[in-house]
Gaussian input, Z-matrix of N, CA and C with variables (Angstrom, degrees):
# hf/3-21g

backbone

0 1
 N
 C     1     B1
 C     2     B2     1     A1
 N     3     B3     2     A2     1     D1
 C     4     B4     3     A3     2     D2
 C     5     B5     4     A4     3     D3
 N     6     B6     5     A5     4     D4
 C     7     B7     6     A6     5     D5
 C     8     B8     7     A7     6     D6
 N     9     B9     8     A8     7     D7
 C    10    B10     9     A9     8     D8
 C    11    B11    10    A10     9     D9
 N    12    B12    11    A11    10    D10
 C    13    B13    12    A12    11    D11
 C    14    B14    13    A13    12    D12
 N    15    B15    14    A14    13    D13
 C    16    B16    15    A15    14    D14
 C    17    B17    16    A16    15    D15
 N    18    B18    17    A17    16    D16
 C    19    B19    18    A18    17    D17
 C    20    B20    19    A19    18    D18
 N    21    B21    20    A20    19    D19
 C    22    B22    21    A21    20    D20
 C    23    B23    22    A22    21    D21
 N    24    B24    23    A23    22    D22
 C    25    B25    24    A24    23    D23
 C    26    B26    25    A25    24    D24
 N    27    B27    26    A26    25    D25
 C    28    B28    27    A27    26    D26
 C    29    B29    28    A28    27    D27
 N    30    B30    29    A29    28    D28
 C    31    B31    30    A30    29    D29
 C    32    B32    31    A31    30    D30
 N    33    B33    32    A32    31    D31
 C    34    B34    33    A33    32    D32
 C    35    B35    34    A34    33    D33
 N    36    B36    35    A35    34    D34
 C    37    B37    36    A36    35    D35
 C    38    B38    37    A37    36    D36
 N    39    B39    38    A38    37    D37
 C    40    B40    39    A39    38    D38
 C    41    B41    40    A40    39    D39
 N    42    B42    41    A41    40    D40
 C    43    B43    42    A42    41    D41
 C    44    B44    43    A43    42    D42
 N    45    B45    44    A44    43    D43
 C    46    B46    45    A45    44    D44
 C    47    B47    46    A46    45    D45
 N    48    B48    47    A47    46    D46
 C    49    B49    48    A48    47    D47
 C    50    B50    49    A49    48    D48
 N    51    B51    50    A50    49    D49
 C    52    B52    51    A51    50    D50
 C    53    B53    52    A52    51    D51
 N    54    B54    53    A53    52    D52
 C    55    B55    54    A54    53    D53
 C    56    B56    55    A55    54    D54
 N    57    B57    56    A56    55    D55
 C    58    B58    57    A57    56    D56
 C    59    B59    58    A58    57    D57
 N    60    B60    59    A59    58    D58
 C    61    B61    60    A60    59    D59
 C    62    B62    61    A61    60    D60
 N    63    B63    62    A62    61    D61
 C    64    B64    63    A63    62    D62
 C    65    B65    64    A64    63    D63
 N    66    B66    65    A65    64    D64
 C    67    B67    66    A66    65    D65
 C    68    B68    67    A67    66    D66
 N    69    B69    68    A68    67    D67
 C    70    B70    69    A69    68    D68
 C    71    B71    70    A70    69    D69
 N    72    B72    71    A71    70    D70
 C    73    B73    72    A72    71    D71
 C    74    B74    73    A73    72    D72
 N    75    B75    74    A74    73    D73
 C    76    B76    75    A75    74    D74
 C    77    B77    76    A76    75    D75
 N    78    B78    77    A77    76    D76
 C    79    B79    78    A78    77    D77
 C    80    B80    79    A79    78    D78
 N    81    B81    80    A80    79    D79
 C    82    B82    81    A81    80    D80
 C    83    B83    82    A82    81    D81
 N    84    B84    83    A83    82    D82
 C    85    B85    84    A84    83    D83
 C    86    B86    85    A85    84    D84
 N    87    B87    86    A86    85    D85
 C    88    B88    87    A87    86    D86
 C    89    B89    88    A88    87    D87
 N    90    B90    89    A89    88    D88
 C    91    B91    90    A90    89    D89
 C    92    B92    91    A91    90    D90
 N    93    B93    92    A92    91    D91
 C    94    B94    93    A93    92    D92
 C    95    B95    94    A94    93    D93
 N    96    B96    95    A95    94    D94
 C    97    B97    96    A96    95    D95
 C    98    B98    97    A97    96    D96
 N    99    B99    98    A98    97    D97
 C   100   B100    99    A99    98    D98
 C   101   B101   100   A100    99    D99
 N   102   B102   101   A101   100   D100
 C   103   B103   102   A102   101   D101
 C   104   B104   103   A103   102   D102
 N   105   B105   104   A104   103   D103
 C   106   B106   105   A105   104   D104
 C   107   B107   106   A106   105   D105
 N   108   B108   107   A107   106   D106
 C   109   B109   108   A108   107   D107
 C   110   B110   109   A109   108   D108
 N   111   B111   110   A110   109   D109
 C   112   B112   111   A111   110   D110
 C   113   B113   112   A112   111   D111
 N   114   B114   113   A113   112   D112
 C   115   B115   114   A114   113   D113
 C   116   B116   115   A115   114   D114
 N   117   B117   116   A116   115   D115
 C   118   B118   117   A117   116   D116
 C   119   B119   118   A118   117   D117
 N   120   B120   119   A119   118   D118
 C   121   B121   120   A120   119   D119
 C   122   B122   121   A121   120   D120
 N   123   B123   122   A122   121   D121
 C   124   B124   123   A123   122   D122
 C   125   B125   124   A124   123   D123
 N   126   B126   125   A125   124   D124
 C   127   B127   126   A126   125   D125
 C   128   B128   127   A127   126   D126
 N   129   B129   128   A128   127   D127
 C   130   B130   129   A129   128   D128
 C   131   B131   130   A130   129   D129
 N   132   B132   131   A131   130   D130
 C   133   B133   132   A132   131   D131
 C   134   B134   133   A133   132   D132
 N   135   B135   134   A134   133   D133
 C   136   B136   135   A135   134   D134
 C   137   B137   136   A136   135   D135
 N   138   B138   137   A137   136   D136
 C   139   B139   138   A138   137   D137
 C   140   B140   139   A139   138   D138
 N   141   B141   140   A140   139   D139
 C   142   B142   141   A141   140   D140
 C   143   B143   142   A142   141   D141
 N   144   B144   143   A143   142   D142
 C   145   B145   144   A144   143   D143
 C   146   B146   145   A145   144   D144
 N   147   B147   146   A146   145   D145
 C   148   B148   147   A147   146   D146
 C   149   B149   148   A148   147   D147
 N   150   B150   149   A149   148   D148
 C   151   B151   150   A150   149   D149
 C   152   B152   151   A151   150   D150
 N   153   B153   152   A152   151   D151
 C   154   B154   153   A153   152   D152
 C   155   B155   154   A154   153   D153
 N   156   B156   155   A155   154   D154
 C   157   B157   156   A156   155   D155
 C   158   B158   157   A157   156   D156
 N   159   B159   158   A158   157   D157
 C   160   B160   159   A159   158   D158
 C   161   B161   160   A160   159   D159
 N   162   B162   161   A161   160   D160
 C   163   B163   162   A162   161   D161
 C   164   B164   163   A163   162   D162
 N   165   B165   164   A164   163   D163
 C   166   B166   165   A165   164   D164
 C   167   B167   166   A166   165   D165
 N   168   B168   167   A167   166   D166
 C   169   B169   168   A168   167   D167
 C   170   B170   169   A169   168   D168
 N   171   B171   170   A170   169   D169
 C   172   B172   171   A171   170   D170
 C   173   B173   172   A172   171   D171
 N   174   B174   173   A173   172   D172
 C   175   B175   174   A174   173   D173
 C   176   B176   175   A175   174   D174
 N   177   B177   176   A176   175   D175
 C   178   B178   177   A177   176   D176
 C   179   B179   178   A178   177   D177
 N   180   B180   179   A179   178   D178
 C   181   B181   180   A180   179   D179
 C   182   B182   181   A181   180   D180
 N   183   B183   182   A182   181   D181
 C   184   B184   183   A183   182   D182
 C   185   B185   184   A184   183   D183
 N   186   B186   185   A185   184   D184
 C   187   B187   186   A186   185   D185
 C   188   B188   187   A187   186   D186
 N   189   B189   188   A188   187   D187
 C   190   B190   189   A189   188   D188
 C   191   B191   190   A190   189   D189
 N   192   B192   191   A191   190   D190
 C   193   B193   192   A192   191   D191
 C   194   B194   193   A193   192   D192
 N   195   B195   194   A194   193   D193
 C   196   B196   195   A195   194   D194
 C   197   B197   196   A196   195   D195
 N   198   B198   197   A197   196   D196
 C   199   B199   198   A198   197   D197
 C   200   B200   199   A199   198   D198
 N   201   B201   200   A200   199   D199
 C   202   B202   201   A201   200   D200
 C   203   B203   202   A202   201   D201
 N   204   B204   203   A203   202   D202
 C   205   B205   204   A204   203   D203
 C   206   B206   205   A205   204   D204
 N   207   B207   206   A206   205   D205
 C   208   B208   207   A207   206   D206
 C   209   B209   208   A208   207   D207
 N   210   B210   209   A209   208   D208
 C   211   B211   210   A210   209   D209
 C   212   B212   211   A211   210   D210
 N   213   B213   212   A212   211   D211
 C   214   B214   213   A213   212   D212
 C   215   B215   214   A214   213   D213
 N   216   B216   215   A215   214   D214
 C   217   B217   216   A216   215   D215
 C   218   B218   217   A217   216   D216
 N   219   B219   218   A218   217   D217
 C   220   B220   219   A219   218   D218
 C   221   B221   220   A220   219   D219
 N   222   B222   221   A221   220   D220
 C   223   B223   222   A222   221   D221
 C   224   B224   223   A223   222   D222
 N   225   B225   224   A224   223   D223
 C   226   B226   225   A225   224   D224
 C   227   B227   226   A226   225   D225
 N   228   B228   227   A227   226   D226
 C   229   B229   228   A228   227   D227
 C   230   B230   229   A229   228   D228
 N   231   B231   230   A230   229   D229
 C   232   B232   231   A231   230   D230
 C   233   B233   232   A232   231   D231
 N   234   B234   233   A233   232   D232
 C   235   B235   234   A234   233   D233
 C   236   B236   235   A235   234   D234
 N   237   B237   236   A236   235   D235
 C   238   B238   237   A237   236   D236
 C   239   B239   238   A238   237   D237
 N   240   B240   239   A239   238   D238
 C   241   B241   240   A240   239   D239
 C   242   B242   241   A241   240   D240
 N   243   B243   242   A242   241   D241
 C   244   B244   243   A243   242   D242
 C   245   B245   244   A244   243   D243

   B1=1.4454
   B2=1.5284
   B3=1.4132
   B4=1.1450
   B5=1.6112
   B6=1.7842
   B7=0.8967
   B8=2.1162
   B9=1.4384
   B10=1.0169
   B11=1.5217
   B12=1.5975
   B13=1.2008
   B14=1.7409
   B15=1.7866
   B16=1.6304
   B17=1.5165
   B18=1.3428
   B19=1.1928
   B20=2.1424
   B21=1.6204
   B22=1.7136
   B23=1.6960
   B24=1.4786
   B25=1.6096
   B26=1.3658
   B27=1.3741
   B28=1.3692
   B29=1.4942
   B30=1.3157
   B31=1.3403
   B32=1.2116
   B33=1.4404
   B34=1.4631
   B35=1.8450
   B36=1.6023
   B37=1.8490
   B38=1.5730
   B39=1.1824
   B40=1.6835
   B41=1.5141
   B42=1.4536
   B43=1.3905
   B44=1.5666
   B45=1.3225
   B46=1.4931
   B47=1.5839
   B48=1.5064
   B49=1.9004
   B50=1.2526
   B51=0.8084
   B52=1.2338
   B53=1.2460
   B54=1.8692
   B55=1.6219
   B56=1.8267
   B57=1.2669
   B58=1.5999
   B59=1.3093
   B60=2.1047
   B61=1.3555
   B62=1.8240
   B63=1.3318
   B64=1.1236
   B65=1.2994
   B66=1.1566
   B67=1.6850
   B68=1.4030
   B69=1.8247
   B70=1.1186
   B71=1.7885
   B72=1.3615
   B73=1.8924
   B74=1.6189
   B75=1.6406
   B76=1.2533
   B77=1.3490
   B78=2.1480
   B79=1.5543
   B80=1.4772
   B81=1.8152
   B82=1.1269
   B83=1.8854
   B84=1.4784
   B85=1.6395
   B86=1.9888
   B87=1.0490
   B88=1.6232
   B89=1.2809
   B90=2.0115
   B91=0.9394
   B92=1.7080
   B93=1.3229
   B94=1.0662
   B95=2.2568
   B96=1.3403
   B97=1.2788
   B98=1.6618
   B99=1.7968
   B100=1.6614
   B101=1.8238
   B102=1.3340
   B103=1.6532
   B104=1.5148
   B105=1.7303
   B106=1.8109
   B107=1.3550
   B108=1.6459
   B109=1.4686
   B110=1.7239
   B111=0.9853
   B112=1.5443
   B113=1.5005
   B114=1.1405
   B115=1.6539
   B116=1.5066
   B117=1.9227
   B118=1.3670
   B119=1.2956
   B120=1.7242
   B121=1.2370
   B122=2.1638
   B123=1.2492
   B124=1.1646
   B125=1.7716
   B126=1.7815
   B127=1.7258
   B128=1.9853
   B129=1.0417
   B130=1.1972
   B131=1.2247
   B132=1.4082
   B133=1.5716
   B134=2.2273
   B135=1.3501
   B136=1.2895
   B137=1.5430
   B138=0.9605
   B139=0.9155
   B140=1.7465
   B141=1.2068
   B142=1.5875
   B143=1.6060
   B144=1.1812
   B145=1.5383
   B146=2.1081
   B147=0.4627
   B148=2.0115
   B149=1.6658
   B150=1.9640
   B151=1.3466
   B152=1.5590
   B153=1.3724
   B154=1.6678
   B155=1.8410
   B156=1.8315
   B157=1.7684
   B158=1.4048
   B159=1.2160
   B160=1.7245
   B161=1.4720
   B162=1.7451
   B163=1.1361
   B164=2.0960
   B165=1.0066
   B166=1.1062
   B167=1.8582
   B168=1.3891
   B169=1.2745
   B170=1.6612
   B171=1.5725
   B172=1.4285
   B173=1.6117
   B174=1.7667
   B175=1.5814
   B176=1.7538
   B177=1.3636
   B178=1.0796
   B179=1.9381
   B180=1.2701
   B181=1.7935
   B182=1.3153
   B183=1.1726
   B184=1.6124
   B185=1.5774
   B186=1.4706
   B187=1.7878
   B188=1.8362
   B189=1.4239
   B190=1.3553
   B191=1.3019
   B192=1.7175
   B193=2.0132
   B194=1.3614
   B195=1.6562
   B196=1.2107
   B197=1.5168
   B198=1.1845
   B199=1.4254
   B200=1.6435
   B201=1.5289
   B202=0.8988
   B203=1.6495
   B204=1.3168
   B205=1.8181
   B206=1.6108
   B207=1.5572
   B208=1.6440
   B209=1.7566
   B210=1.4562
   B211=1.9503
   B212=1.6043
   B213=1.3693
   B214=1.4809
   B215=1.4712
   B216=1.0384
   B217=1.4314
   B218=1.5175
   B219=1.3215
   B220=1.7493
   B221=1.5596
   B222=1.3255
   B223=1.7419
   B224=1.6249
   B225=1.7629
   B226=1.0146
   B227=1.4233
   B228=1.7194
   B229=0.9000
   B230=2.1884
   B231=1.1768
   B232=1.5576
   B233=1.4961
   B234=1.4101
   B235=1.4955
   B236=1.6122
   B237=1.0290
   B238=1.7126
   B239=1.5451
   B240=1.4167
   B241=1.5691
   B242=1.5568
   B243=1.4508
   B244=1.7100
   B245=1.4243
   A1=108.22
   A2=126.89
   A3=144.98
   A4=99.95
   A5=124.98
   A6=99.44
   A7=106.82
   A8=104.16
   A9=116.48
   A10=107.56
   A11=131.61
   A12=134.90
   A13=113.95
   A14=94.01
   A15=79.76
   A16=127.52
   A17=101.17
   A18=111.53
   A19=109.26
   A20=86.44
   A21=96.29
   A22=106.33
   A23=121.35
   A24=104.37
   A25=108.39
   A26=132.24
   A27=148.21
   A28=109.80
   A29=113.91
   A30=122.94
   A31=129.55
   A32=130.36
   A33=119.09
   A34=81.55
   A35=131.13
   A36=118.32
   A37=100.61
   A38=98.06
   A39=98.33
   A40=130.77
   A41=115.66
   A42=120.57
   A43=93.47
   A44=117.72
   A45=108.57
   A46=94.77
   A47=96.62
   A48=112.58
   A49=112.40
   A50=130.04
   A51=149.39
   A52=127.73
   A53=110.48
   A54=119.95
   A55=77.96
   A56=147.41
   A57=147.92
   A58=76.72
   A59=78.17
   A60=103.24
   A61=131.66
   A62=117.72
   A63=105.90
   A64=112.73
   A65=124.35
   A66=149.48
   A67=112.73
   A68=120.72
   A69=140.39
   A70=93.97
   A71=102.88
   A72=114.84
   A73=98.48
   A74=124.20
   A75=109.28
   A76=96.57
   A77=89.71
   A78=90.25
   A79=96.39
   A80=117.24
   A81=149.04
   A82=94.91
   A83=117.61
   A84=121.25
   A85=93.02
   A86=94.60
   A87=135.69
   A88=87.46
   A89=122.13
   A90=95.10
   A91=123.58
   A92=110.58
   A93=147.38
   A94=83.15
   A95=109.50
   A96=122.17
   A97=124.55
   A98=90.95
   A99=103.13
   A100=117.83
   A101=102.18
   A102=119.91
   A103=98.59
   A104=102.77
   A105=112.94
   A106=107.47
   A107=97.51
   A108=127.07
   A109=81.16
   A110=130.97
   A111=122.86
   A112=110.95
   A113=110.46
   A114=128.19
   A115=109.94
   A116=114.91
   A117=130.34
   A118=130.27
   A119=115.95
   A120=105.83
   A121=126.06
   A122=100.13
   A123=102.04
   A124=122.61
   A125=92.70
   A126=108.31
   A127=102.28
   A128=140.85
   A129=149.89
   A130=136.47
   A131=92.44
   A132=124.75
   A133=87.09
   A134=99.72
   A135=91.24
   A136=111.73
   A137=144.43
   A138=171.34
   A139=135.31
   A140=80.80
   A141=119.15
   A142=100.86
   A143=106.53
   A144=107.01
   A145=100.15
   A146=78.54
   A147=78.62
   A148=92.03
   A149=88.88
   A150=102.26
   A151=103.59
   A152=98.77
   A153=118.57
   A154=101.01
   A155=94.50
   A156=88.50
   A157=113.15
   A158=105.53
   A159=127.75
   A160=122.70
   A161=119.83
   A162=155.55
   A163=81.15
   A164=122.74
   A165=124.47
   A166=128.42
   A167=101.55
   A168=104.34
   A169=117.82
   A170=105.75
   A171=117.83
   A172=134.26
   A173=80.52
   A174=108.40
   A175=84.83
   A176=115.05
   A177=119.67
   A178=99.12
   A179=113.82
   A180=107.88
   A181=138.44
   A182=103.65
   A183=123.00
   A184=126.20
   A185=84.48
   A186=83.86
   A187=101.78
   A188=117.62
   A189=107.43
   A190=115.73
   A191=96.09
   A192=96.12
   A193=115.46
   A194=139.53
   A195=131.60
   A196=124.03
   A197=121.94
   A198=128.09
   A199=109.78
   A200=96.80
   A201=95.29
   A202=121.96
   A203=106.67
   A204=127.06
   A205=111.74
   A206=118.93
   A207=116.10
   A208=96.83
   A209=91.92
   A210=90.04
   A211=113.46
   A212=102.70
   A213=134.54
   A214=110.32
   A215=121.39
   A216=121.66
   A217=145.33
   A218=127.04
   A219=113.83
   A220=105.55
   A221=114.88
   A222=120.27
   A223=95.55
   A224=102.70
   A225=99.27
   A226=126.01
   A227=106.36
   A228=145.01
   A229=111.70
   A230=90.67
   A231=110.09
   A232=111.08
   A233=96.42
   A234=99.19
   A235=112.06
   A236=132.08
   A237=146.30
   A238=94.10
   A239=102.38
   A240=118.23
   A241=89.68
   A242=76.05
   A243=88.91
   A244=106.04
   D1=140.08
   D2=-157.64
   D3=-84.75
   D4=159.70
   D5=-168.83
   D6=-91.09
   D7=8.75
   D8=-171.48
   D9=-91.76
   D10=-33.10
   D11=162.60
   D12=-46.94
   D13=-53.98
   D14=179.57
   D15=-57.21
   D16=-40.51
   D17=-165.24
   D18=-47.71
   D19=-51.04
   D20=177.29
   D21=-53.12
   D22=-4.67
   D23=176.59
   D24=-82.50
   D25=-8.18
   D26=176.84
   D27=-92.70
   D28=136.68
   D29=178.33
   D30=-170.39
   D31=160.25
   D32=-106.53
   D33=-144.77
   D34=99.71
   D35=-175.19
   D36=-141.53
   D37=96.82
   D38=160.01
   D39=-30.14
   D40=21.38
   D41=-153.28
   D42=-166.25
   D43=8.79
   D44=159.24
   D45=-151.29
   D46=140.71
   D47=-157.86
   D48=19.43
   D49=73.01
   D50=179.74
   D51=14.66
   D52=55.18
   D53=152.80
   D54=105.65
   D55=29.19
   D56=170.59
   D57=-111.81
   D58=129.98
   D59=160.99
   D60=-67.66
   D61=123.85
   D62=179.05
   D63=-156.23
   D64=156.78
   D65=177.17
   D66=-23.78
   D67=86.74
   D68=156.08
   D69=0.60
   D70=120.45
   D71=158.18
   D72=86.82
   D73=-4.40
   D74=-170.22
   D75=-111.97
   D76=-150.67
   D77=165.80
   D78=-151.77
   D79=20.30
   D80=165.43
   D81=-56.21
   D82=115.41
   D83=176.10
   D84=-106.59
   D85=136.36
   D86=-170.06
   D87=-41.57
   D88=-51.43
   D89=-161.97
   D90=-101.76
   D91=19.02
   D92=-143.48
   D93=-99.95
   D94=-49.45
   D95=-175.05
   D96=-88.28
   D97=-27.60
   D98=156.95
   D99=-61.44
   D100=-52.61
   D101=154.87
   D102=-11.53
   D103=-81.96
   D104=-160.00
   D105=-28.88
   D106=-68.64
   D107=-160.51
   D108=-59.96
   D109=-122.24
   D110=-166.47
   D111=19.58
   D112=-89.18
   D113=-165.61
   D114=-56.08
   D115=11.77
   D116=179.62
   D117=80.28
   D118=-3.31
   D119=171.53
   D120=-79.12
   D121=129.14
   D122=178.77
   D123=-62.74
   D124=167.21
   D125=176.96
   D126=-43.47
   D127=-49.13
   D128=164.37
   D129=-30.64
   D130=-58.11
   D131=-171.10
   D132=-66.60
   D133=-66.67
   D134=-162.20
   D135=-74.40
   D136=10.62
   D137=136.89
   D138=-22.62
   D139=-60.58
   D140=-176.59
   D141=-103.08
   D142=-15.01
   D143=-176.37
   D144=-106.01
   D145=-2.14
   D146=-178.74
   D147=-165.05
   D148=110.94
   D149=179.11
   D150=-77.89
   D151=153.18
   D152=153.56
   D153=95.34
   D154=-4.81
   D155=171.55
   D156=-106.25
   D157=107.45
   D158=158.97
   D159=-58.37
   D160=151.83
   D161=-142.27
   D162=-69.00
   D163=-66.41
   D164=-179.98
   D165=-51.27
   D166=-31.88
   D167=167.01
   D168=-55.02
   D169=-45.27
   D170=169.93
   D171=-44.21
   D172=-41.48
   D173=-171.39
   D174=-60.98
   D175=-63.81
   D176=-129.35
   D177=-79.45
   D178=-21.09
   D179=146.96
   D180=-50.23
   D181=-45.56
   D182=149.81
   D183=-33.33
   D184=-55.46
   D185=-179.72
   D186=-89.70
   D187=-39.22
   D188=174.25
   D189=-28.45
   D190=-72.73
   D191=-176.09
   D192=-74.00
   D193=19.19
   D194=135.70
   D195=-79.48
   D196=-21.79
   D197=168.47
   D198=-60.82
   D199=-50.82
   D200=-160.91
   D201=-73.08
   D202=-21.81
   D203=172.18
   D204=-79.17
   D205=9.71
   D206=-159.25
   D207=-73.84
   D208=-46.40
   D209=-170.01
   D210=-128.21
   D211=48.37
   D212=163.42
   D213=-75.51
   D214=97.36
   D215=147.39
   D216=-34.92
   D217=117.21
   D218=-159.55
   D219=-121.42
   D220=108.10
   D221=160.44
   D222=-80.77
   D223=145.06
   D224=144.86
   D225=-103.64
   D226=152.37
   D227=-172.71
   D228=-46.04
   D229=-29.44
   D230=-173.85
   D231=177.50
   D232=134.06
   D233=-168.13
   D234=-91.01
   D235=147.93
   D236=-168.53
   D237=-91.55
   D238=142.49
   D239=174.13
   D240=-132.57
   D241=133.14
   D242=-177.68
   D243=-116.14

């Protein structure tokens, strides 16, 4: 799968949770599933836990919030004394 197919499984409606990106046909938000994966649950785990979402839907959060961080700018938060 192209990295442009996944991307179209993500989508973006002022009229579902209010304009958060999330998983074409759901109401699952991208970052809502980045969350899972963080907090350690696997491609499987969520899977098996919210029917009808496939290995690629996952993928395709993944690459959302890397697209979306490509030309993001970073202050830090507090500077280190070394």
């Amino acid at each position: 799968m192209t990295e442009q197919q996944l991307l179209e499984r993500i989508t973006i409606n002022p009229k579902i949770l209010v304009g958060k990106p999330v998983i074409k046909g759901t109401r699952l938000a991208v970052e809502y599933i980045l969350n899972l994966l963080a907090h350690g649950a696997t491609f499987e785990e969520i899977i098996a836990e919210y029917n009808g979402l496939t290995r690629e839907d996952i993928q395709a959060c993944l690459l959302f919030a890397t697209k979306s961080l490509e030309n993001t700018d970073f202050m830090p938060l507090e500077i280190e004394m070394a």
